[in-house]
C-alpha positions, 0 to 999 in steps of 0.5 A: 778205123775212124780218126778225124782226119779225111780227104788228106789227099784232095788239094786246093786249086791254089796249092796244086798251081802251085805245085805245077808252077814249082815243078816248072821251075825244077822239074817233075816231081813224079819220079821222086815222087814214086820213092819217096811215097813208097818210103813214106808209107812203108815207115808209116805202115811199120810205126802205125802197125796198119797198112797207110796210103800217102798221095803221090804228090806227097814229095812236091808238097814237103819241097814246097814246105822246106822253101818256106822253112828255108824262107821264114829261118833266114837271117836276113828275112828275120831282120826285115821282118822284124825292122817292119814289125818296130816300124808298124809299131811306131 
């Protein structure tokens, strides 16, 4: 099968220290890393009808994601960017 996504599982230097600097301020990843892929690729198995791989390191990439998420839908950062964006503007 061909499809045009490759080397998913490679990460940059920058998003793996990240990784690292994260899973210090909150502990390993990899034990809910392990339940976490195998779940992962068991849905995705079923849904795509062919065996998937999912990295290990799948759970503190989704963590990462949800703090940004968390981050951008704030209320409060909302207002400061946009009184930033008004200022900028002016």
């Amino acid at each position: 099968m061909s499809d045009n996504v490759s080397h998913i599982n490679k990460l940059t230097k920058e998003l793996e220290q990240l990784l690292n600097e994260k899973q210090s301020q909150y502990g390993s990843f990899d034990n809910t890393s392990y339940a976490m892929k195998g779940i992962l690729e068991s849905i995705l198995t079923a849904f795509n009808g062919y065996k998937v791989k999912v990295p290990l390191n799948i759970f503190g990439i989704f963590m990462i994601n949800l703090k940004l998420w968390r981050t951008i839908t704030n209320k409060i950062i909302k207002k400061i960017l946009m009184m930033m964006l008004m200022v900028t503007m002016n």
